[in-house]
PAMAR-946237 format. One record per residue (C-alpha): x, z, y. Coordinates in steps of 0.5 Angstrom, whole numbers. Example, Ala and Ser with C-alpha at 12.3 -4.5 7.8 and 13.67 -1.06 7.14 Angstrom:
BEGIN
> px|pz|py
> 25|16|-9
> 27|14|-2
***
This chain:
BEGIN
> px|pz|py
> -109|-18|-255
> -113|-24|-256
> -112|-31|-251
> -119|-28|-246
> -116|-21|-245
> -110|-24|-242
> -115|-29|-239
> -119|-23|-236
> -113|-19|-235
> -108|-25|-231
> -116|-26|-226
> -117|-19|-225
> -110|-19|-222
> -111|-25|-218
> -117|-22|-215
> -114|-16|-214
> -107|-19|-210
> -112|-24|-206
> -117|-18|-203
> -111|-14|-202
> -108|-20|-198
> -115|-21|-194
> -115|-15|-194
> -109|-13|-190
> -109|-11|-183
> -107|-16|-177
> -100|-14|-172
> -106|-12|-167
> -109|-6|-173
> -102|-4|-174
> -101|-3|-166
> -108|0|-165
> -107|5|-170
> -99|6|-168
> -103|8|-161
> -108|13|-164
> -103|17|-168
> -99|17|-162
> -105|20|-158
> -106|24|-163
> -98|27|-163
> -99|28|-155
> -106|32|-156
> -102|36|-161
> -96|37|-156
> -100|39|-150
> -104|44|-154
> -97|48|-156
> -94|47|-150
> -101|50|-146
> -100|55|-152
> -93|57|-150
> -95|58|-143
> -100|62|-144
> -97|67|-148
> -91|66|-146
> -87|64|-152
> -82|58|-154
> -85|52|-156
> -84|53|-164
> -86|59|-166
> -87|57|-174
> -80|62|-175
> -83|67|-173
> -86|71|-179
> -94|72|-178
> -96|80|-180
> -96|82|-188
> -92|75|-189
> -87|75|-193
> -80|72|-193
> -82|66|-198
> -89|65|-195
> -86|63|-189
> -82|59|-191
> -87|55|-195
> -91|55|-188
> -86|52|-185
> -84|46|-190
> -92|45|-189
> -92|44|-182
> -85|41|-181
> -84|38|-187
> -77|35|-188
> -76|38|-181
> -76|45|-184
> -69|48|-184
> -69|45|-176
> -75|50|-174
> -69|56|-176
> -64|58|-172
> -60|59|-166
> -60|58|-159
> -52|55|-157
> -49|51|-151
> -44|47|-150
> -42|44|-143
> -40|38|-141
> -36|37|-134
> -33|33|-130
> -30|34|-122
> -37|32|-121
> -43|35|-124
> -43|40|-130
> -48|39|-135
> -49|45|-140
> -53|42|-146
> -58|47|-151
> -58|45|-158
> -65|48|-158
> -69|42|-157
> -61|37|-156
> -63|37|-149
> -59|38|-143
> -61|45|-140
> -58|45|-133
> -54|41|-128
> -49|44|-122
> -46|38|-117
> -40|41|-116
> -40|39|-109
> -45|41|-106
> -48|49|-105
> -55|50|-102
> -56|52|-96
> -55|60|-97
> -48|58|-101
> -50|59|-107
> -48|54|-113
> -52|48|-113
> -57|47|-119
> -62|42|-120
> -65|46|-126
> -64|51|-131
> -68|54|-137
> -74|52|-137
> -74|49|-131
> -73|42|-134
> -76|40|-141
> -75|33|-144
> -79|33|-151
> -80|27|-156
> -85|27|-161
> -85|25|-168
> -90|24|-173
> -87|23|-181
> -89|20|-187
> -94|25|-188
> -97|25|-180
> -94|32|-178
> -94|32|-171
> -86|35|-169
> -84|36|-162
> -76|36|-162
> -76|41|-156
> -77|47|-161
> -73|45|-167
> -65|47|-166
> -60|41|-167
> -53|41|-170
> -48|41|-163
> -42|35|-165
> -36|35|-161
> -34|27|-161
> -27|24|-160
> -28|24|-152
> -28|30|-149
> -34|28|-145
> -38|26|-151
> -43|30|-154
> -48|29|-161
> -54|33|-162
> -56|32|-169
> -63|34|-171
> -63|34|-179
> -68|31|-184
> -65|33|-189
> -61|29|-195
> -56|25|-189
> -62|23|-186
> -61|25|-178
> -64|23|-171
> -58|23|-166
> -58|25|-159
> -51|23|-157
> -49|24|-149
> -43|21|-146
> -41|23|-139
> -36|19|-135
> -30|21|-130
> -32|22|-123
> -39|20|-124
> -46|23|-124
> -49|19|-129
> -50|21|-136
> -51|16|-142
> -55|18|-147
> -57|14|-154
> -62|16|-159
> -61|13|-166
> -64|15|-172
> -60|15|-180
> -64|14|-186
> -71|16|-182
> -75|10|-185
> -78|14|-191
> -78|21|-186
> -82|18|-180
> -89|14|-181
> -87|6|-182
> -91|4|-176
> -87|8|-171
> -83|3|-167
> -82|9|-161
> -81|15|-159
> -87|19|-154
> -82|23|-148
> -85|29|-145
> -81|30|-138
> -82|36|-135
> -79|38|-129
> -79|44|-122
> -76|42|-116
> -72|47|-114
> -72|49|-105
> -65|47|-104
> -65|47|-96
> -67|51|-90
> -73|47|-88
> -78|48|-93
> -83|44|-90
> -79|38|-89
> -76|39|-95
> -82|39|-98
> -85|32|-94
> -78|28|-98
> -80|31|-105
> -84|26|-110
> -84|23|-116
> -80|15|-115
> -81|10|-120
> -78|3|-120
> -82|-2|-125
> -78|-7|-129
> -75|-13|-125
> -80|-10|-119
> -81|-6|-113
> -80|1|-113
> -87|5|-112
> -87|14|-111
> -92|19|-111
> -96|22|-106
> -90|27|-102
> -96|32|-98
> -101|34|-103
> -102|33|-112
> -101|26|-115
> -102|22|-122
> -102|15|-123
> -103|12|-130
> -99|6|-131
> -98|0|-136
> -94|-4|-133
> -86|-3|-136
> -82|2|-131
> -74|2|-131
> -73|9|-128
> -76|15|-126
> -74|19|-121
> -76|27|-119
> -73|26|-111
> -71|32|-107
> -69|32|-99
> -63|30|-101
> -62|30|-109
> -65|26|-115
> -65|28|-123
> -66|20|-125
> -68|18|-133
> -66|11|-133
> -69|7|-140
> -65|1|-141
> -70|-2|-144
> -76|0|-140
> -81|5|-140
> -88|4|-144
> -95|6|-142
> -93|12|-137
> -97|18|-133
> -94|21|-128
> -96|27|-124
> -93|32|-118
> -96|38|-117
> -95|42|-110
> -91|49|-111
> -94|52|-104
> -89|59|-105
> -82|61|-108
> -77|59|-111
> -80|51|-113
> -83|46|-108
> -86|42|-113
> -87|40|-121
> -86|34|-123
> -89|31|-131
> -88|25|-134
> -91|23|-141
> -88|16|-143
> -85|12|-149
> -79|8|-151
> -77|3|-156
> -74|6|-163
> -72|2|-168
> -74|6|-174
> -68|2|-179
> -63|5|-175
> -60|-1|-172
> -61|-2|-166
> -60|4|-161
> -64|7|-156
> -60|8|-148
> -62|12|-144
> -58|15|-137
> -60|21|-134
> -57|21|-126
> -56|28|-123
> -53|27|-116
> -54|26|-109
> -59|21|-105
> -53|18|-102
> -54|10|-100
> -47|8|-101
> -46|12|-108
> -53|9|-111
> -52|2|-109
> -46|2|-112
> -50|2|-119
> -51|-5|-118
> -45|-8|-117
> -43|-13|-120
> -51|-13|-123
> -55|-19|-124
> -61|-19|-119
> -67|-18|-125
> -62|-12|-128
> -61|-8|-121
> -64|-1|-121
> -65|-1|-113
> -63|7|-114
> -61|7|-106
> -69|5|-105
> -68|14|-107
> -66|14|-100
> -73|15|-95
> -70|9|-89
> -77|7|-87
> -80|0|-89
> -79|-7|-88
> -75|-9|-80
> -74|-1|-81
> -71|-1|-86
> -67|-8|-85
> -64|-4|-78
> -62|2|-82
> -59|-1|-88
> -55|-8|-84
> -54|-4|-78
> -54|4|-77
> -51|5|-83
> -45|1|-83
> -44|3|-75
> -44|10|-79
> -40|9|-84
> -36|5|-79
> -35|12|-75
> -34|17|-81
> -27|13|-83
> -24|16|-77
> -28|22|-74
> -30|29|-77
> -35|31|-73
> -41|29|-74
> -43|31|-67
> -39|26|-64
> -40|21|-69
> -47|20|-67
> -46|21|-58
> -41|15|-60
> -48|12|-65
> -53|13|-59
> -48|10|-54
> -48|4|-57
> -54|3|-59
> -55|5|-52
> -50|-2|-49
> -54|-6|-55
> -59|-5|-51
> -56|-5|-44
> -60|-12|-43
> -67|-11|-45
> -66|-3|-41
> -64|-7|-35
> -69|-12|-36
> -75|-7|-36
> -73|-3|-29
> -72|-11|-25
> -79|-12|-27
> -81|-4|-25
> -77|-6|-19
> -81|-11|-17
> -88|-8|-18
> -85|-2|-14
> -82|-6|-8
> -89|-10|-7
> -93|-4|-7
> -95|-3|0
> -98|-10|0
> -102|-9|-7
> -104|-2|-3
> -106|-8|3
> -110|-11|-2
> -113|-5|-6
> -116|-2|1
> -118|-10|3
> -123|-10|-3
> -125|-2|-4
> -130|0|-9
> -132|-2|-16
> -136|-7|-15
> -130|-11|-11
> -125|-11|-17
> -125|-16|-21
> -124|-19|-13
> -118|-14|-12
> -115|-16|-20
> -115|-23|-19
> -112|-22|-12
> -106|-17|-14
> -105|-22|-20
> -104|-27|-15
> -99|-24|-12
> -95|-23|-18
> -96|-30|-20
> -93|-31|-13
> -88|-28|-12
> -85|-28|-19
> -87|-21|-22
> -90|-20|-29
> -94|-13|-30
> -92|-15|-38
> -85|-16|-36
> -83|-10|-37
> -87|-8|-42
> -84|-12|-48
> -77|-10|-47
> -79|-3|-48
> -83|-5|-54
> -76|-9|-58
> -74|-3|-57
> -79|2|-61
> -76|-1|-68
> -70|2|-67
> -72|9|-65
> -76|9|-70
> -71|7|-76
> -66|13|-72
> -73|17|-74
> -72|15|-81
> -65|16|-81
> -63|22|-79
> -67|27|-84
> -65|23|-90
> -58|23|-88
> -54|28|-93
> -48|27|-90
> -51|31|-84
> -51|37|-89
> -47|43|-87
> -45|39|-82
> -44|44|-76
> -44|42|-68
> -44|46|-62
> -49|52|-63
> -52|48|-70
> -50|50|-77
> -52|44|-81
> -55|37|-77
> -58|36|-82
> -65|42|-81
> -67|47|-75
> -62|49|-70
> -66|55|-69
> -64|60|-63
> -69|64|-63
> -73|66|-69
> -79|71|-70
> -82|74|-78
> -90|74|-75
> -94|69|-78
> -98|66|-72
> -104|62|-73
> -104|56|-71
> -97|56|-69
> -93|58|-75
> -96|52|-79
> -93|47|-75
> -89|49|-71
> -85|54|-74
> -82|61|-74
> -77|60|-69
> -75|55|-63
> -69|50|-64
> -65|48|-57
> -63|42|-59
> -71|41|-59
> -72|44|-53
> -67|40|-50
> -71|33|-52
> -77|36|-49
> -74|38|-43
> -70|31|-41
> -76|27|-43
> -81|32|-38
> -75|29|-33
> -75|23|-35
> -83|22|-35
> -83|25|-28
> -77|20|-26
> -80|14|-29
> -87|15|-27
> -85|14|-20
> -81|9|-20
> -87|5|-24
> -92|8|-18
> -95|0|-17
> -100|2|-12
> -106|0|-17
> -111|6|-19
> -109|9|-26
> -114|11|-31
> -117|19|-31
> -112|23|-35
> -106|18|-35
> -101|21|-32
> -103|29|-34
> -102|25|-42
> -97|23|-40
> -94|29|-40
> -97|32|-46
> -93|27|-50
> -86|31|-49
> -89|37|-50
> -93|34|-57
> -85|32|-59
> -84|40|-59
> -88|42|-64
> -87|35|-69
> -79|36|-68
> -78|43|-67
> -78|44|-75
> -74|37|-77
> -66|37|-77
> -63|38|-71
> -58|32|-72
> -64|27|-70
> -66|32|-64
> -59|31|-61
> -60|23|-62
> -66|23|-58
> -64|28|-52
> -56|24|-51
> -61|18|-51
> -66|20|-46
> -60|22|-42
> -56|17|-42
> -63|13|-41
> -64|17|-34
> -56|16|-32
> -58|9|-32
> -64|8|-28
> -60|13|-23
> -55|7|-23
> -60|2|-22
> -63|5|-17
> -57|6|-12
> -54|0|-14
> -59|-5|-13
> -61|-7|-7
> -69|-7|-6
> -69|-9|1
> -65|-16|-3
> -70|-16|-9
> -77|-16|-3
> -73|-22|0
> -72|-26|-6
> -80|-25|-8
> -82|-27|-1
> -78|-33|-3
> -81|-33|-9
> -88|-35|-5
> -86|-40|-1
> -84|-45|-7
> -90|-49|-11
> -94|-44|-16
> -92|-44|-23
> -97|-41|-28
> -95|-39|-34
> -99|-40|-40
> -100|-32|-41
> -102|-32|-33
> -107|-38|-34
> -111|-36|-39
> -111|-29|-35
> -114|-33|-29
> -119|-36|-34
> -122|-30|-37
> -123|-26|-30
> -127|-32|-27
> -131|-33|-33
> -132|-25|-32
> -134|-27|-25
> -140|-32|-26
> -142|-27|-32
> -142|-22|-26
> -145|-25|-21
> -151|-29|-27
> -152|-21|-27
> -153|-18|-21
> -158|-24|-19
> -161|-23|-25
> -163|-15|-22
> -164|-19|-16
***
């Protein structure tokens, strides 16, 4: 070879080296076409997951010899749609249990996945095992693309089940083939409802495709009716998710929902009533849709689907954490995950726990629930606990009842002197004259209209976290008092099977006495307040008949909710009535008139409230008057 060959050679070699180097592909490239092979993954795996379902067969149906196919011709069609996955595709279905004193875990080596979980503690409401899923109920499915851009799911291929040195610790391995495996190695700790699963592959940096660096997940999931009360229990399932170093966000709980969310999640959960199955990603969840479905009949309230990714080190050597939780919506057990946790590396499980928004939430987590747990220590029957919890809260707030029936009685002990002024300016063209006298009168003698209003407000937060509390409290459940089996859903005493328009759908096929007996005492305590509030000033047409209509309003909203929450409510209305009877024979009217008369005598002081009272009705004087002469 003469010196210009080589020269010719040796430049045509830079040449080539210097396209290739220009030519390569930017990290931005290398994502963009990792995204596209994953896509193409999930359409190939929705397309044999809609198969499957149609036609009513397992996911992988490649083993199965097709007509006229020979031994040999369905193996060579195998290697070539599974390639080094092949001698996964063929085998057969075994499981192995892993348990503690709480949960029982039994996992398939179909697919490598946990195929039911039984908490130990817990039976439904008919007695029966609890299970959160079995079978096919639950599917969690990872899609993995090889070298060659086949497209395989690891739900219908079967792993090599490997006991580990721990009891409690079990390795799925899926086989590629040459020592080269993907692992799936679960961990379930004593007395624990969580359950450590590490993903770590061996040898699969020539078996996957280069660009992979995670794994797409299908999680799917029905919720089983595990309670009486399928309408509420329905109302508190949904799909909750927390968001990495962020707030905890959930689906719509009454009809079908989907979101579609890029920012990274730490956890997803599908929430019963009163049980989670929790998927924990200690690295977070990437580019993640989520969908609930309604279940309108049978056995499942809800479907739950989640498609997303999570890192994956292709060298094998980083592992890939997850934790499955399968468990009670318990608060004190979910917050005592993070103990001991940094505040960006909580996971907030708790938040599973329905205790209503903000001042709501605050009063349950800081006051009703340690007032509760308080009790629980000492006493067995939940009945008690929450008489004992209502009188409390009830002495609590002792001082602003008080306060609202001094200011009721101060309106009513004045009333025949606003009936005076009322019969002194009749008519409707003399009342803002009639107002502005009757606020004159109270500003005189010292008494507000307002007054009694704004504590029974202060009260309205409380009433509506015990409304938050009680259906989501698990430690209700099965728990019996007096004539109701379980506080925690209806206790019906009357019940019928025929469907009543318009009133089965909301109020159901039955009555529940605890219900009734709210119903009743509120009618008593309207009728009873309504009197003592009589001020002698006109009322609104319709007031008092709407008045009425509320009590009977709460039958129909709580006849189907949980009796514990009903009972609350009755012993806090009657308490209430006791009360004001109280109040009413022990204080002395005739005392609180002359205090008022006295009241009139010192100098008038306006409070700032009454004053721009005062302003706003003069102004709407001149403005009426300005009108009347204008038709003049």
């Amino acid at each position: 070879m003469d010196k210009n060959t080589l020269i010719g050679f040796l430049l045509i070699g830079v040449v080539l080296f210097a396209f290739s180097w220009l030519n390569q592909p930017t990290p931005e490239q290398v994502e963009a076409q990792r995204r596209y092979q994953d896509s193409i993954a999930q359409i190939e795996h929705a397309r044999q997951l809609d198969q499957s379902r149609n036609d009513k067969l397992p996911l992988a149906t490649a083993a199965d010899s097709l007509p006229g196919e020979s031994d040999s011709a369905r193996m060579q069609r195998i290697r070539s749609e599974y390639d080094v996955f092949a001698d996964a595709v063929i085998g057969e279905e075994q499981f192995t249990t892993l348990e503690n004193d709480k949960v029982e875990i039994r996992f398939t080596n179909k697919g490598g996945r946990v195929y039911s979980a039984r908490l130990k503690d817990y039976k439904t409401h008919d007695s029966l095992p609890l299970i959160l899923f079995e079978g096919d109920e639950a599917l969690l499915d990872f899609t993995l693309v090889t070298a060659t851009n086949r497209v395989v799911n690891t739900a219908g291929m079967y792993f090599q089940a490997i006991p580990g040195n721990d009891p409690n610790t079990l390795t799925m391995r899926l086989s590629a083939g040459d020592g080269r495996h993907l692992d799936f190695t679960y961990t379930l700790s004593k007395d624990d409802y969580m359950v450590k699963m590490d993903i770590k592959g061996t040898g699969l940096n020539g078996v996957l495709s280069p660009s992979t660096n995670a794994l797409d997940i299908n999680w799917e999931q029905k919720i089983r009716q595990q309670e009486k009360g399928r309408k509420f229990e329905d109302q508190y399932a949904a799909i909750y998710y927390k968001f990495v170093a962020d707030d905890v966000e959930y689906l719509s709980e009454t009809k079908n929902d989907s979101k579609q969310l890029s920012n990274r999640l730490k956890w997803i959960a599908y929430k019963d009533k009163f049980f989670s199955t929790v998927l924990i990603s200690e690295d977070g969840f990437e580019a993640t849709n989520l969908a609930s479905n309604l279940i309108p009949e049978g056995k499942f309230i809800k479907e739950c689907k989640t498609t997303t990714s999570v890192p994956f080190d292709l060298r094998g050597e980083k592992t890939t954490s997850l934790r499955y939780f399968f468990g009670p919506n318990k608060y004190n057990l979910l917050a005592a995950y993070d103990n001991d946790v940094a505040s960006a590396d909580k996971l907030e499980l708790e938040r599973l726990v329905p205790l209503g928004a903000s001042i709501f939430r605050w009063i349950n987590q800081y006051f009703i629930l340690p007032l509760f747990n308080f009790f629980g220590n000492f006493i067995g029957s939940y009945g008690l606990i929450i008489f004992l919890l209502t009188l409390l809260v009830k002495i609590i707030l002792f001082p602003l009842t008080y306060k609202s029936y001094m200011s009721s009685a101060k309106m009513r002990v004045l009333r025949p002197q606003v009936e005076e002024i009322n019969a002194k300016f009749p008519g409707q063209e003399k009342a803002l004259e009639r107002q502005k006298a009757t606020m004159e009168l109270y500003s005189r003698a010292g008494a507000s209209p307002m007054s009694g209003c704004l504590p029974m407000l202060l009260q309205m937060p409380i009433l509506i976290a015990m409304y938050m509390f009680f259906p989501s409290s698990i430690e209700l459940r099965h728990e019996s008092f007096l004539w109701a089996k379980d506080l925690s859903t209806y206790d019906a005493v009357i019940s019928w099977t025929t469907n009543i328009p318009l009133i089965t759908p909301y109020f159901g096929n039955h009555i529940s006495l605890f219900c009734l007996l709210m119903t009743i005492t509120n009618i008593i305590y309207t009728k009873f307040n309504m009197d003592q509030t009589n001020t002698g000033q006109q009322q609104m047409p319709g007031m008092k008949a709407m008045m009425y209509m509320m009590p009977l309003m709460f039958l129909v909203f709580f006849n189907q909710n949980a009796s514990g929450l009903s009972y609350y409510y009755f012993i806090s209305t009657l308490i209430t009535i006791v009360q004001t009877l109280i109040f009413r024979y022990t204080i002395n009217e005739d005392k609180l008139l002359a205090k008022l008369e006295a009241n009139k005598k010192k100098p008038a002081k306006k409070s700032g409230f009454m004053k721009r009272l005062e302003d706003a009705q003069r102004a709407q004087q001149e403005q009426l008057k300005k009108q009347q002469k204008g038709k003049k």
